[in-house]
C-alpha positions in Angstrom: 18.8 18.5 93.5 20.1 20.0 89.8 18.6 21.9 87.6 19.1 24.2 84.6 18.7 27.5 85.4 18.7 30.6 83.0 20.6 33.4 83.9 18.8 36.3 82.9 21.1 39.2 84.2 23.6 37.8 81.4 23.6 38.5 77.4 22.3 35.5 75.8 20.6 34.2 78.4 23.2 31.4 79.4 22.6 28.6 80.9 24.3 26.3 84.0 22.8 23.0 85.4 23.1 23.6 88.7 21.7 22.9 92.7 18.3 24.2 93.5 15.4 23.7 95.7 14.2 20.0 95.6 10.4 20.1 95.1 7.6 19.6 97.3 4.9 17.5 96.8 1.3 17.3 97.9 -1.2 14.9 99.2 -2.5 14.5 96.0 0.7 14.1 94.2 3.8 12.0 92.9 7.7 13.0 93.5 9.4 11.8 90.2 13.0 11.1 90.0 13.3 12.6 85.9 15.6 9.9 84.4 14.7 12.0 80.7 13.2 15.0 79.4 12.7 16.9 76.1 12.7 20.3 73.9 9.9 22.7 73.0 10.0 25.9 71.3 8.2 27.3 74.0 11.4 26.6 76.3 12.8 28.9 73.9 10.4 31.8 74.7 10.8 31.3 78.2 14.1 31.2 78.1 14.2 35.0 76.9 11.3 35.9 78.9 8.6 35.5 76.4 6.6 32.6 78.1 6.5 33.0 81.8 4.9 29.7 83.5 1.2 30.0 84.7 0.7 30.9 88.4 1.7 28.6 90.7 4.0 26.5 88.3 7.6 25.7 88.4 9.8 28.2 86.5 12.7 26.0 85.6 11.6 24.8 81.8 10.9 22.1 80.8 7.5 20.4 79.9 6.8 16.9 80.3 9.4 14.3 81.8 9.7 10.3 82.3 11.6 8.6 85.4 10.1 6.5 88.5 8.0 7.5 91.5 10.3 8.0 94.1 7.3 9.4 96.9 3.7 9.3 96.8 1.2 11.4 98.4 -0.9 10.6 101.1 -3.8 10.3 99.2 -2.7 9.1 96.2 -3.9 4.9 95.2 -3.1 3.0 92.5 0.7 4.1 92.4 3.7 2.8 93.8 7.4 3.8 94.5 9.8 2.4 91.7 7.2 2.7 89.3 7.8 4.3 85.5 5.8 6.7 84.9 5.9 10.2 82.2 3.8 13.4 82.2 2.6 16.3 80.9 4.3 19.0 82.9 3.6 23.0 83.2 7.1 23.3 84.0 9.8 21.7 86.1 11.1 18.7 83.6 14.7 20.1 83.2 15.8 18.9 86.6 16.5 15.4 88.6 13.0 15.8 90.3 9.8 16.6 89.9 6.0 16.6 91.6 3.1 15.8 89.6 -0.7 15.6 90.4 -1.1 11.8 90.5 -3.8 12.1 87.8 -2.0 13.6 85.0 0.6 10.4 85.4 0.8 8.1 82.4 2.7 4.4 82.6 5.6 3.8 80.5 4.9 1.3 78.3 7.0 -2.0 78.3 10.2 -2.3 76.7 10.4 1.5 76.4 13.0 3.5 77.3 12.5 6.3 79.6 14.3 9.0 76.2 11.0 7.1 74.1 8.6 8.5 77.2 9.7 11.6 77.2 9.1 12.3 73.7 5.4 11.6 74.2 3.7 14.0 76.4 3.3 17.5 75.2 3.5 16.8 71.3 1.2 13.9 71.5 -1.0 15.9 73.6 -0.8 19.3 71.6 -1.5 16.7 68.1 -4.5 15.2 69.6 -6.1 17.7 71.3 -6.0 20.1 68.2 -6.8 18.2 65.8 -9.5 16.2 67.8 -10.8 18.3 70.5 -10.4 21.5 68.9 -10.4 20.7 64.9 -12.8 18.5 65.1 -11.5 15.5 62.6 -13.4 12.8 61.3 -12.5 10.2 58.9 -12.5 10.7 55.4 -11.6 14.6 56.2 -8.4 15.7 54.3 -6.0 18.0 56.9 -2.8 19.9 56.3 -0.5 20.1 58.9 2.3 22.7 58.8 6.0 21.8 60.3 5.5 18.0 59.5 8.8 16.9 60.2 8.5 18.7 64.1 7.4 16.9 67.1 4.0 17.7 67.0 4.0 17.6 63.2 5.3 13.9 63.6 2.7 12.9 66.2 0.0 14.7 64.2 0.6 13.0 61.4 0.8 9.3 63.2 -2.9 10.3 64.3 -4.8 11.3 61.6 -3.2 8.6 59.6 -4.7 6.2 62.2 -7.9 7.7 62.0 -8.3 7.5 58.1 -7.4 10.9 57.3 -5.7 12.1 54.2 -2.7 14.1 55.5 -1.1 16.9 53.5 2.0 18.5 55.6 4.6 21.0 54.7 8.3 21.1 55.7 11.7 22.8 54.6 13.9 20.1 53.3 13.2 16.8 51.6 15.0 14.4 54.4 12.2 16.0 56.5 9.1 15.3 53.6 10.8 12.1 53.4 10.5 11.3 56.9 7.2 12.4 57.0 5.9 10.4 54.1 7.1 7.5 56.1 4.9 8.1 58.9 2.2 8.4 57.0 1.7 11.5 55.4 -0.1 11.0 51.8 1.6 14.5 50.4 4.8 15.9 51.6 5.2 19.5 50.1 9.0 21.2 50.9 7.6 24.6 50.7 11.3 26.2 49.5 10.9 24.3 46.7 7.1 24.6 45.8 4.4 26.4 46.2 2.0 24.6 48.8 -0.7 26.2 48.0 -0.5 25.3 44.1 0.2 21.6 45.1 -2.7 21.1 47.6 -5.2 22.4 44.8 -4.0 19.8 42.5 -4.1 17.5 44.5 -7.4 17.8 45.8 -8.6 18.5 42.3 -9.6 21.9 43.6 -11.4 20.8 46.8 -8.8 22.3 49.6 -8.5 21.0 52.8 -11.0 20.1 55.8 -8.7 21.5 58.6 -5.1 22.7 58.9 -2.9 22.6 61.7 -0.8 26.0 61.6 2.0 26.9 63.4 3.2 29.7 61.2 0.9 32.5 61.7 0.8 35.7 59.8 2.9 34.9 56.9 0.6 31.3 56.2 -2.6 33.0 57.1 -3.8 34.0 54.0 -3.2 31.5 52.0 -4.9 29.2 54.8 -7.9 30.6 54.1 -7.9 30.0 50.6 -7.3 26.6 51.1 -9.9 26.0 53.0 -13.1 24.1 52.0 -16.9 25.5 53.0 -17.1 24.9 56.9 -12.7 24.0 57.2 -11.3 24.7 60.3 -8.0 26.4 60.9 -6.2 25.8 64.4 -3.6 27.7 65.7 -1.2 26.5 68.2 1.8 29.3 67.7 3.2 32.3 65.9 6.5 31.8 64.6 6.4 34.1 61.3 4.1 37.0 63.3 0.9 37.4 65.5 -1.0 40.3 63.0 -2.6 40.2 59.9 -5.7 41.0 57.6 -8.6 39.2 57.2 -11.5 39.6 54.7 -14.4 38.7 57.0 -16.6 38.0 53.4 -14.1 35.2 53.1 -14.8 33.8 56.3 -18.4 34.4 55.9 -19.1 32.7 52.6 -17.4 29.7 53.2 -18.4 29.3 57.1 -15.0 28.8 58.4 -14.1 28.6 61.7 -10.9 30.3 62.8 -9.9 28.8 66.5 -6.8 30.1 68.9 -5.4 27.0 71.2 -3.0 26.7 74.1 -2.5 23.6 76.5 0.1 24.9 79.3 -2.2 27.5 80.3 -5.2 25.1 80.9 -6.5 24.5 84.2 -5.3 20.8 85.5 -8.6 19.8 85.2 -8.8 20.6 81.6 -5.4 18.9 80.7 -6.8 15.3 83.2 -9.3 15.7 80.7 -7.1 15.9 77.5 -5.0 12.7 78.9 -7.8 10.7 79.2 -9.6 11.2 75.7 -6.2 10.8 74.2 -5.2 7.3 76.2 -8.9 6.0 75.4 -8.0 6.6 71.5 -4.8 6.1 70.6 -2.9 4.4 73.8 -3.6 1.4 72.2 -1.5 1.9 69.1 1.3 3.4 71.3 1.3 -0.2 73.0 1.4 -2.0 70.1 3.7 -0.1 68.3 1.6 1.2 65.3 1.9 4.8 66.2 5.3 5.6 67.9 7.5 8.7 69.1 9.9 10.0 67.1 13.4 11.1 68.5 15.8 13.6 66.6 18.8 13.3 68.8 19.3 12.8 72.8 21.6 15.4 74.7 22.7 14.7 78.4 20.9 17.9 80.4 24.7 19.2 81.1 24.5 20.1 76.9 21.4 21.7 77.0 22.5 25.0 75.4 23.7 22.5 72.4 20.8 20.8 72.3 18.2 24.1 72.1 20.8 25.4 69.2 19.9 22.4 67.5 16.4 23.1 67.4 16.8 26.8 67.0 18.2 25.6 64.0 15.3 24.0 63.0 17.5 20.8 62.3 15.6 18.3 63.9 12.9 15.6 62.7 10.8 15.0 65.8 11.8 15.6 69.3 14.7 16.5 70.6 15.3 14.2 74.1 17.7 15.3 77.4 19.1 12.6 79.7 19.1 13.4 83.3 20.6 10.3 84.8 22.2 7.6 83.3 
């Protein structure tokens, strides 16, 4: 089979879709024939060498994938060759195959297309199990979620609107607060042209936020904690401005915040099952019927990949950012 595959040994880290080792697959798992796949900054950082997959996990990027079951384990039931199926992966999704543990498998919805699936996995997953699992929100509860217009920002938003949220999000342009308004959000901030932090007290009348979805880091963290009501919640899920800062503990202390560090590639399989699950139970629903949807930037065939990562390197996209693998 193809794949892309970084060449490390070369400046800039090139890369050249090209043959490879087909995959294996267990007696508990599925061989996928990947018809799509799709960007995250964390391909990136591996890319350069800054996010090596966990043990025992494919190191050709990519994280989740849609295409049909082309093999099935021996002790696999209740799926079937020719099947459509997407997944969460830990790696493996830029290449024409793929094997996945039977339970982390997901049906593609009808009338999707296969560039739709594979927009829904890891952002979708990452939204819900941070702002759910890990932040903890209820109905009612106002959250701000930073980098609106990205594919977890998009998904994010789509939830907590569901849910009965008030959703605050920042982004850097106004076609991207635009696009975010659209999906829900009740205040889109562009944060080069305001100060968030300014806006969000007006218009909470001084009240802050329940929870906030950061994907900033150092450069947001202050200001995150000011925003903040007694017992809010801040979730961080990367670092792109910087990994140190200060903190005034008294701060923390007096309003009984809770400061919480979250990862989902590095999970243990049984962890993530556990993640798909909750999330179907809530939301798959509204995926069906259409009231909560992926949202695609632009689709690349996998033999532009280096294009397609510019692009989001960039930071020009508004949701996700899809590869096409076969025709």
């Amino acid at each position: 089979m193809k794949a892309i595959v970084v060449h490390e040994d070369k400046e800039g880290y090139p890369l050249q879709w090209q043959e490879v080792d087909a995959p294996a697959y267990g007696a508990d798992e599925i061989l996928v024939d990947i018809h799509a796949t799709a960007l995250n900054r964390a391909d990136l950082s591996q890319r350069r060498g800054n996010y090596p997959p966990p043990s025992g996990a494919s190191n050709i990027m990519g994280l989740e994938m849609a295409g049909t079951i082309t093999a099935v384990g021996a002790d696999v039931t209740g799926w079937q060759v020719g099947d459509r199926v997407c997944a969460l992966l830990s790696g493996g999704g830029y290449a024409e195959q793929i094997n996945v543990p039977a339970a982390m498998l997901m049906p593609i919805p009808n009338g999707w297309s296969f560039e739709q699936a594979a927009a829904l996995p890891e952002v979708f997953f990452t939204a819900y199990l941070n702002l759910f699992m890990e932040g903890q929100l209820k109905s009612g509860e106002t959250v701000l979620i930073h980098g609106g217009a990205s594919g977890v920002g998009t998904a994010g938003i789509q939830l907590a609107h569901q849910t009965g949220c008030t959703v605050i999000i920042t982004a850097g342009n106004d076609d991207k607060t635009a696009a975010c308004r659209e999906l829900g959000a009740d205040l889109a901030i562009n944060y080069k042209q305001e100060d968030f932090v300014e806006r969000i007290r007006a218009y909470t009348k001084g009240q802050g936020v329940d929870l906030i979805l950061d994907m900033v880091g150092a450069d947001y963290f202050e200001r995150n904690i000011d925003l903040l009501k007694p017992y809010g919640r801040l979730v961080f899920i990367s670092t792109l401005s910087g990994t140190k800062t200060e903190l005034d503990i008294r701060k923390l202390m007096g309003k009984r915040l809770r400061l919480i560090g979250s990862v989902l590639r590095a999970r243990p399989l049984e962890e993530k099952i556990a993640i798909k699950a909750q999330f179907m139970d809530q939301f798959w629903s509204s995926l069906v019927d259409g009231s909560v949807k992926t949202i695609i930037d632009s689709v690349y065939p996998i033999e532009k990949t280096e294009e397609a990562q510019q692009h989001m390197l960039e930071n020009k996209n508004i949701g996700k950012i899809i590869l096409t693998v076969r025709n």
